[in-house]
Residue frames as a rotation matrix with the C-alpha (Angstrom) as fourth column:
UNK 1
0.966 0.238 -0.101 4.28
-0.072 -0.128 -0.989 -21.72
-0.249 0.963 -0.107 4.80
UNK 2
0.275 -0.849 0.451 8.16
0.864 0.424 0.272 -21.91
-0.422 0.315 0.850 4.94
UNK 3
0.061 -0.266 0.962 10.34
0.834 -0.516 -0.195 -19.58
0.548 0.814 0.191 3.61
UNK 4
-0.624 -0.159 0.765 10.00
0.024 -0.983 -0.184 -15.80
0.781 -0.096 0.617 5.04
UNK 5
-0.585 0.738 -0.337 7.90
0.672 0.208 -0.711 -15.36
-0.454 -0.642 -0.618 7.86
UNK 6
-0.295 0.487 -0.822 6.46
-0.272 -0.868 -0.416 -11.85
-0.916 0.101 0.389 6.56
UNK 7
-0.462 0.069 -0.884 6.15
-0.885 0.038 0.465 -12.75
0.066 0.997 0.043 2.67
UNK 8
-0.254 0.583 0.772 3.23
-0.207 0.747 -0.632 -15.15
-0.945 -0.320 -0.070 2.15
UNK 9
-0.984 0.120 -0.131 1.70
-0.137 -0.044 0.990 -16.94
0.113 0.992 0.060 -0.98
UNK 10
-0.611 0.715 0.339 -1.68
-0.634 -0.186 -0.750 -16.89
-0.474 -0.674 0.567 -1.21
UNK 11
-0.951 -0.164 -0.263 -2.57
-0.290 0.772 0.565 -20.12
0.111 0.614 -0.782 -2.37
UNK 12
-0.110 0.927 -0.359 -6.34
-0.458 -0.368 -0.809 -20.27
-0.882 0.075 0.465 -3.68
UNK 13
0.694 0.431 0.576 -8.02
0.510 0.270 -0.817 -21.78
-0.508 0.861 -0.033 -6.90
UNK 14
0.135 -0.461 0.877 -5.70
0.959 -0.163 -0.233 -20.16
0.251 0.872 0.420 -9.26
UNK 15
0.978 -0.192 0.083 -4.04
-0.174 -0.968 -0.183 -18.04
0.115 0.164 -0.980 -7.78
UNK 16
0.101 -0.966 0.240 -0.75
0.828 -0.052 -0.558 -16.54
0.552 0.255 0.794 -8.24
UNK 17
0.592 0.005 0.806 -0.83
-0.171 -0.976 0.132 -13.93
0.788 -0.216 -0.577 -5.60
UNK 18
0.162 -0.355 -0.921 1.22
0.714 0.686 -0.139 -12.75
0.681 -0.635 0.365 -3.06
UNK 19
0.777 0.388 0.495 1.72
0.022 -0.803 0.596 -10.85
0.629 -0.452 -0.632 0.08
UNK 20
-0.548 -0.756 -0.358 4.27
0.621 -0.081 -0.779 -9.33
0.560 -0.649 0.515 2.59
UNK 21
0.710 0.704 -0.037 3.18
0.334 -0.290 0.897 -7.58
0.620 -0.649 -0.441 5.88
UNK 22
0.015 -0.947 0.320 5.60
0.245 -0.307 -0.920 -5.03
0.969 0.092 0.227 7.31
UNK 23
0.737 0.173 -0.653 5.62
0.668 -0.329 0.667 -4.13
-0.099 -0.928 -0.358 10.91
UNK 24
0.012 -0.616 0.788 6.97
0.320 -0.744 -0.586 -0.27
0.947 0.260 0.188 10.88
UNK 25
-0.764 -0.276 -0.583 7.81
0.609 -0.009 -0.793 1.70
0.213 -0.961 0.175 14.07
UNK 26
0.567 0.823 0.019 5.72
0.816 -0.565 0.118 4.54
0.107 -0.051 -0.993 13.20
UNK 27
0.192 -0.578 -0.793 8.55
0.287 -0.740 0.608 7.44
-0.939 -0.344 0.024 13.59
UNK 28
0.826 0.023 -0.563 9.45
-0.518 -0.360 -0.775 9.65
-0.221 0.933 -0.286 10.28
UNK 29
-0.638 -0.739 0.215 12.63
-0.568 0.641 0.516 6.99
-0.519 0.207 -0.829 9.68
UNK 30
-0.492 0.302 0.817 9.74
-0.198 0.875 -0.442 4.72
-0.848 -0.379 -0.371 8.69
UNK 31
0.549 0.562 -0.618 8.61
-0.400 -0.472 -0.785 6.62
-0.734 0.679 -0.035 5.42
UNK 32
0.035 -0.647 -0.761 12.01
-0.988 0.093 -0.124 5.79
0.152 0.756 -0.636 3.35
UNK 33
-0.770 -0.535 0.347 12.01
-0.542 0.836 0.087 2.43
-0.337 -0.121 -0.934 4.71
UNK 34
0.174 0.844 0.508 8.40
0.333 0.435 -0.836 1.52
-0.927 0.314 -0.206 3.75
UNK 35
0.279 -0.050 -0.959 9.46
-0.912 -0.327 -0.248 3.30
-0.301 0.944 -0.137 0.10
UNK 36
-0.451 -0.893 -0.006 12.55
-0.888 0.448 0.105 0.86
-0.092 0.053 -0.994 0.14
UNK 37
-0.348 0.520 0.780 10.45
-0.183 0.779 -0.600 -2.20
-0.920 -0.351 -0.176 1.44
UNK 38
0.277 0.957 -0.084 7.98
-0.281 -0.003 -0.960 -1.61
-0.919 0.289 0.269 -1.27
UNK 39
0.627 0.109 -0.771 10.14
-0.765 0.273 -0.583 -1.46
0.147 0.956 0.255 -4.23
UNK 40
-0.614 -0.593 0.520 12.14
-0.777 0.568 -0.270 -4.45
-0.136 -0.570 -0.810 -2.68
UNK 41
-0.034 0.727 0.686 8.84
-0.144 0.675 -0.723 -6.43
-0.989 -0.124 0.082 -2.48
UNK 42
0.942 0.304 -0.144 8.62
-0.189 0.125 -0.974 -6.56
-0.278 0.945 0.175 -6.55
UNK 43
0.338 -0.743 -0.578 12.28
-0.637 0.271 -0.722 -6.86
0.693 0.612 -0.381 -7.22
UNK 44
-0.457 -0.550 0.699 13.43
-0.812 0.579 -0.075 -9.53
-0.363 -0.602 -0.711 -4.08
UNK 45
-0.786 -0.575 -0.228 13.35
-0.614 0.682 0.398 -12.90
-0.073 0.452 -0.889 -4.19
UNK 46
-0.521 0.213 0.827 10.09
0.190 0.973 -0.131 -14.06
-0.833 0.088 -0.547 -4.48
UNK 47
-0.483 0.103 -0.869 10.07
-0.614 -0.748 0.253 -12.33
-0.624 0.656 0.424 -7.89
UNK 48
-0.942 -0.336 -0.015 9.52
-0.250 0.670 0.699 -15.32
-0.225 0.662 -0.715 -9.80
UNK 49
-0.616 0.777 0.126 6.01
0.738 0.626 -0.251 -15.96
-0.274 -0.062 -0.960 -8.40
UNK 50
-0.587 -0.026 -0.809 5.28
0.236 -0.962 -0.140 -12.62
-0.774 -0.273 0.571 -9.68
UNK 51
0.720 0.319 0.617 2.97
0.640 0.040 -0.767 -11.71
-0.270 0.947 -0.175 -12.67
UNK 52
-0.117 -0.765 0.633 5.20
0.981 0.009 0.192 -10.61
-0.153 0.644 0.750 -15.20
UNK 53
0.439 0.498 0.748 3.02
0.601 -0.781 0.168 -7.03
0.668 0.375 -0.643 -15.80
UNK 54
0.637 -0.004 -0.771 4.83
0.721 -0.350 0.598 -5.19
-0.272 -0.937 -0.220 -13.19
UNK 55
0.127 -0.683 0.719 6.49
0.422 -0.619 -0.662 -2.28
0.898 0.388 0.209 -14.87
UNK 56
-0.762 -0.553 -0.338 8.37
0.646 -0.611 -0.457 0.43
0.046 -0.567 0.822 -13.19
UNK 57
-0.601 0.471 0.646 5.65
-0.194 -0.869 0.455 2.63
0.776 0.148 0.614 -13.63
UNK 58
0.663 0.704 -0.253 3.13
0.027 0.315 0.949 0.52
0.748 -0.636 0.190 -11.21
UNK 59
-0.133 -0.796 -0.591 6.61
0.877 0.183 -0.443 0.06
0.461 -0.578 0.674 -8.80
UNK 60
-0.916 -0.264 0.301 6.98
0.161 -0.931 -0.327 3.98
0.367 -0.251 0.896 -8.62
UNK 61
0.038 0.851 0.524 2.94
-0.286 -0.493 0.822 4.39
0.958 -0.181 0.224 -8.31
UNK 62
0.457 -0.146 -0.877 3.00
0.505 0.855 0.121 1.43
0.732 -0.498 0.464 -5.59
UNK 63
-0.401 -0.457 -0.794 5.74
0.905 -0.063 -0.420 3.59
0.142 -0.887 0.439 -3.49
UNK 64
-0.754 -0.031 0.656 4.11
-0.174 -0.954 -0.245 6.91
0.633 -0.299 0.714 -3.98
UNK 65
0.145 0.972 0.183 0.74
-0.516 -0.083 0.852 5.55
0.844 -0.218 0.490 -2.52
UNK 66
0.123 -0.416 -0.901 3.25
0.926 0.375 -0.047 3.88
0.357 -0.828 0.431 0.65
UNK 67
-0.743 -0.664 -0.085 4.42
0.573 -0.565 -0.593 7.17
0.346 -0.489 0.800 1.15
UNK 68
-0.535 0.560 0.633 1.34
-0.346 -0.829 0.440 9.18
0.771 0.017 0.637 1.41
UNK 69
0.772 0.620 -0.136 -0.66
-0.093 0.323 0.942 6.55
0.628 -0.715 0.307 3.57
UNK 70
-0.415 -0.623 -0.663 3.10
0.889 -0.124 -0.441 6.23
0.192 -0.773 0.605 6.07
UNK 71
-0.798 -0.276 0.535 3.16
0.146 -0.951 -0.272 9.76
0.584 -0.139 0.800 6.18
UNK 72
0.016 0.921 0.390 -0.45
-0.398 -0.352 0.847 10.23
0.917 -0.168 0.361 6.81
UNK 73
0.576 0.534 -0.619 -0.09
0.124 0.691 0.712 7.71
0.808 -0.487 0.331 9.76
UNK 74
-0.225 -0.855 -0.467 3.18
0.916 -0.021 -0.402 8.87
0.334 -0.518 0.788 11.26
UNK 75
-0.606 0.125 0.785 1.38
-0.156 -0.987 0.037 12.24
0.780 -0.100 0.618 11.45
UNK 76
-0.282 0.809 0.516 -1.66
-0.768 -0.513 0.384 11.21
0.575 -0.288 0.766 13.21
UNK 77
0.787 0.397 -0.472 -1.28
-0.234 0.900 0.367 8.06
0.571 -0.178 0.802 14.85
UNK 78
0.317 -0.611 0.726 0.60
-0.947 -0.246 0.207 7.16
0.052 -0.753 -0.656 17.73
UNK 79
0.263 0.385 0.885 2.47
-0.517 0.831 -0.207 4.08
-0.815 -0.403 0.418 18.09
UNK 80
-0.669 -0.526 0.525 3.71
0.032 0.685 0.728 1.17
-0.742 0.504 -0.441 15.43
UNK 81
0.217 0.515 -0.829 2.53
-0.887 -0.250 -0.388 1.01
-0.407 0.820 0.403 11.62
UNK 82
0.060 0.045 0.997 1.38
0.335 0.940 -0.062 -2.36
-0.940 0.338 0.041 9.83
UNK 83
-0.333 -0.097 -0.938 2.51
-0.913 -0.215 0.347 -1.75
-0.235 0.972 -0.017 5.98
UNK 84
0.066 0.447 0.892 0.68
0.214 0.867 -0.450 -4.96
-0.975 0.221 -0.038 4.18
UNK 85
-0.174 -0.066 -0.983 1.73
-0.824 -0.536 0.182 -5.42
-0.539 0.842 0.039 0.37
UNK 86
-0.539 -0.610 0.581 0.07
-0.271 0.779 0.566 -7.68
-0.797 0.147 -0.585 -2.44
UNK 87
-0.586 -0.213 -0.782 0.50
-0.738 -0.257 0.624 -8.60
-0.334 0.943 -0.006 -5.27
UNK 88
-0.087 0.267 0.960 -2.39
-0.003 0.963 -0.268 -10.52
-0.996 -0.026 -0.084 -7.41
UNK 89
-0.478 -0.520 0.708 -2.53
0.665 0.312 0.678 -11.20
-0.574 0.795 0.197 -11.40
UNK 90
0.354 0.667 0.655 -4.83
0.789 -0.589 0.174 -7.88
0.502 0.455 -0.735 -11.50
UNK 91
0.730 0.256 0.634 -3.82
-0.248 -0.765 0.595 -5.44
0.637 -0.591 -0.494 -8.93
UNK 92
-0.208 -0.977 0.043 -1.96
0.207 -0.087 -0.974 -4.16
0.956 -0.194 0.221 -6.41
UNK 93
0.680 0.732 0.038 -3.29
0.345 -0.365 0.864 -3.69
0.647 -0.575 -0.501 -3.05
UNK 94
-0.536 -0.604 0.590 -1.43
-0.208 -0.583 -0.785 -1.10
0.818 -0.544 0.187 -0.47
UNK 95
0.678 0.718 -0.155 -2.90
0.404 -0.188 0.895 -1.51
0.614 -0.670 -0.417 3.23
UNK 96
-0.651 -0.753 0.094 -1.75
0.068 -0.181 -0.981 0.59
0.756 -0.632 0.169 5.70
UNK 97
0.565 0.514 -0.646 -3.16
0.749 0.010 0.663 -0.10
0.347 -0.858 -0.379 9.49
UNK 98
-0.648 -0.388 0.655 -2.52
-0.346 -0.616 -0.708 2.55
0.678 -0.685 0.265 12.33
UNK 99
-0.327 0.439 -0.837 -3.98
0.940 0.241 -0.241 2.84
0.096 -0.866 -0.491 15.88
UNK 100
-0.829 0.275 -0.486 -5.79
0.055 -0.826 -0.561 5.89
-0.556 -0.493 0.670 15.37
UNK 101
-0.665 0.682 0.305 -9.26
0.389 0.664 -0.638 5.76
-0.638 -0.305 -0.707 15.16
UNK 102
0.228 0.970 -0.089 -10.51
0.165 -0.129 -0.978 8.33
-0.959 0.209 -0.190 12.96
UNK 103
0.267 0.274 0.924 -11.45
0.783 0.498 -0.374 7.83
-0.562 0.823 -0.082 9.94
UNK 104
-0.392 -0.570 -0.722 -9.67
-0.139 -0.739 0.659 10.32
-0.909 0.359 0.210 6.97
UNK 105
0.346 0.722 0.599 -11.39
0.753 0.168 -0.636 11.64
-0.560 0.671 -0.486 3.83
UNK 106
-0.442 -0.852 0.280 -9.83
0.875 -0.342 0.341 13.17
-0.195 0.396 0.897 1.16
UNK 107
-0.076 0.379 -0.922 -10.51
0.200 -0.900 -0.386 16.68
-0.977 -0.214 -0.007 0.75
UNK 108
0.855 0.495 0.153 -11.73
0.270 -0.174 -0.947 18.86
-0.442 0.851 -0.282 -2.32
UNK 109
0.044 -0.910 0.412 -8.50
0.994 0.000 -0.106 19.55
0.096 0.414 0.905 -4.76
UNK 110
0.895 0.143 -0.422 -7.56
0.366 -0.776 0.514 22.83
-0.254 -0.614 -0.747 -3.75
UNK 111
0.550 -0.747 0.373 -4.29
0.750 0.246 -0.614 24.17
0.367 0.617 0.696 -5.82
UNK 112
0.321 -0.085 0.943 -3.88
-0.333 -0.942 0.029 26.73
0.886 -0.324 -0.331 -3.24
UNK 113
0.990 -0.057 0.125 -4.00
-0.034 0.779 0.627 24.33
-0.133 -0.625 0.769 -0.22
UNK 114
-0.176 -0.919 -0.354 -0.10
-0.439 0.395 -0.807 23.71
0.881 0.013 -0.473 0.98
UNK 115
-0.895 -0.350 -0.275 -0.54
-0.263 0.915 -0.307 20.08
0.359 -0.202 -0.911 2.10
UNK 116
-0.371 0.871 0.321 -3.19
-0.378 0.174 -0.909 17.87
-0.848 -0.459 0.265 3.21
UNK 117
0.215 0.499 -0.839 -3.10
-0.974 0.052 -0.219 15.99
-0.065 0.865 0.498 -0.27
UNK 118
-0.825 -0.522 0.217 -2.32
-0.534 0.846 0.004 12.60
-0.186 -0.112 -0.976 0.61
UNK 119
-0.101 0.615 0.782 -5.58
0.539 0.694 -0.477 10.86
-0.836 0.373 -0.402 0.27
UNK 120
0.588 0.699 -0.407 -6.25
-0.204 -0.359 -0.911 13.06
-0.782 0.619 -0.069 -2.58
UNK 121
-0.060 -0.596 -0.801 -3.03
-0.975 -0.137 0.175 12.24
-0.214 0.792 -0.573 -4.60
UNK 122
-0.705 0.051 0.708 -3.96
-0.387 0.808 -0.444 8.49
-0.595 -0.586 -0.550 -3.42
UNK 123
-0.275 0.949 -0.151 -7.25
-0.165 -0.202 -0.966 8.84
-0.947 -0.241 0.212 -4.83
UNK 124
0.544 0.401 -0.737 -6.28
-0.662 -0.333 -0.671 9.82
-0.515 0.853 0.084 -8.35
UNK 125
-0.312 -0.438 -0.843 -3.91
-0.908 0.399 0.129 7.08
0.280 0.805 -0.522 -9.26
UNK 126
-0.631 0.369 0.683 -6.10
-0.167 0.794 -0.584 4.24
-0.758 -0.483 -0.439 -6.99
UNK 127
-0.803 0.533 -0.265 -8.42
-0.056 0.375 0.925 2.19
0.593 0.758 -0.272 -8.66
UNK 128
0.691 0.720 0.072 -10.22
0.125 -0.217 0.968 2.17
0.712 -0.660 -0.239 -5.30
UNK 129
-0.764 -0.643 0.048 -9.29
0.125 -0.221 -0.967 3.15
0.633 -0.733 0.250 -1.99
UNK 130
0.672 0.735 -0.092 -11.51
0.127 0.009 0.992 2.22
0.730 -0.678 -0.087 1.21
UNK 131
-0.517 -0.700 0.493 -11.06
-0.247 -0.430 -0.868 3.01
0.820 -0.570 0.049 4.83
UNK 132
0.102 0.954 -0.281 -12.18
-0.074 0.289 0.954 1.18
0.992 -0.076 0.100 7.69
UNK 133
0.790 -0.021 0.613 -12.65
-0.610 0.067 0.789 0.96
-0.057 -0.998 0.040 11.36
UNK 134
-0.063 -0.600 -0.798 -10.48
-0.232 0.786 -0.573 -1.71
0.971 0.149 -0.189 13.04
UNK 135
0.689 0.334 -0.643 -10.66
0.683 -0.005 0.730 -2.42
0.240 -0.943 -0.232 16.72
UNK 136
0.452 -0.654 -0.606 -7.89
0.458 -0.413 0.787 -0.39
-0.766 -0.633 0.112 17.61
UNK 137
-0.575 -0.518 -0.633 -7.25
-0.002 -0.773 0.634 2.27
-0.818 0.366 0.444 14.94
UNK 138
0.579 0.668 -0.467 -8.21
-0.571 -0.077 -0.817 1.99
-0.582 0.740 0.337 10.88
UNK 139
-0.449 -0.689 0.569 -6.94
0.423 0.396 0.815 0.46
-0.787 0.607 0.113 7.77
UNK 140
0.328 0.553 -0.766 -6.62
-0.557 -0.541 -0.630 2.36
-0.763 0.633 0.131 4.82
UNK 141
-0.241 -0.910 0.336 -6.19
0.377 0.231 0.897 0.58
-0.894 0.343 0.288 1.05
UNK 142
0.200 0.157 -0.967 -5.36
-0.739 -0.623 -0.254 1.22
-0.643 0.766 -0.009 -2.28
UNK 143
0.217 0.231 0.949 -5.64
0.553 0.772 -0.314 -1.04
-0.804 0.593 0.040 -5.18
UNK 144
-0.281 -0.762 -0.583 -3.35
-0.556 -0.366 0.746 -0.31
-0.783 0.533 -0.321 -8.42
UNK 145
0.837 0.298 0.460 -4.59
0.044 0.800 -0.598 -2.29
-0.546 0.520 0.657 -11.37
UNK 146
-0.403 -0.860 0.313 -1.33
0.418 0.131 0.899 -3.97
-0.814 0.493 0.306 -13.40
UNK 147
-0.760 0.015 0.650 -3.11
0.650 -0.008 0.760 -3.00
0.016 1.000 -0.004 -16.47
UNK 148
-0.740 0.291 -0.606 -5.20
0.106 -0.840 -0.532 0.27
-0.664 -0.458 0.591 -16.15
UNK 149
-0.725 0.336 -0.601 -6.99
-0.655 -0.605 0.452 0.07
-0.212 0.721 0.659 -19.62
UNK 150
0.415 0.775 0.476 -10.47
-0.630 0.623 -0.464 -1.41
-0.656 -0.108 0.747 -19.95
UNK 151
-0.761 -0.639 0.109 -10.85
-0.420 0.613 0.669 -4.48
-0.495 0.463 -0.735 -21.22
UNK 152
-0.828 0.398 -0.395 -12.64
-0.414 0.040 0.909 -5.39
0.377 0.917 0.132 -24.77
């Protein structure tokens, strides 16, 4: 495809989407840099092919739902993290791969509960969020819609 190796377009009937695919170490250094990455990926250089709808608000959601699914993986997962961001002319999609195998399910809100809200803060600003097997570990994503409010 030319150009970056990591930062693909995804080039489809009309589309205008696009993707980057981080390879992280997996150590707690790896949280601020997947933050960094993320809001990097909407403001670097292949901004242009961007949809225009990206506010700062979706940016800021975008890294909080990097940090919670790093974290989550640097906790429980031995071993290198795949960070996998893109952008299409609806949505955001977050994927984060590990190499540990079981599956995580967010828990009941609990305002008592200190920590253990990462899928659950995930949850409430996702439009969806699935988790699935992989051979060797899971992949969890989230999906961010550019434009949250139904449409007519």
């Amino acid at each position: 495809m030319g150009g970056d190796p990591e930062r693909e377009c995804c080039h489809g009937p009309n589309s205008t989407a696009v993707e980057e695919t981080i390879a992280l170490s997996g150590d707690g250094s790896c949280i601020a840099e997947a933050r960094h990455r993320t809001a990097a990926f909407f403001t670097g250089d292949a901004a242009d092919n961007r949809p225009t709808r990206v506010t700062g608000r979706i940016v800021s959601l975008a890294q909080l739902v990097v940090s919670e699914l790093v974290t989550n993986a640097c906790k429980h997962a031995p071993g290198p993290i795949r960070l996998r961001l893109r952008l299409a002319d609806e949505a955001v999609e977050v994927e984060v791969w590990d190499s540990h195998p079981e599956i995580p399910t967010a828990r009941q809100a609990d305002p008592y509960r200190v920590g253990q809200h990462g899928l659950e803060i995930v949850r409430a600003v996702a439009a969806d969020l699935t988790v699935l097997p992989e051979g060797a570990g899971k992949r969890v994503t989230a999906r961010l819609l550019l434009d949250p409010r139904p449409s007519a």
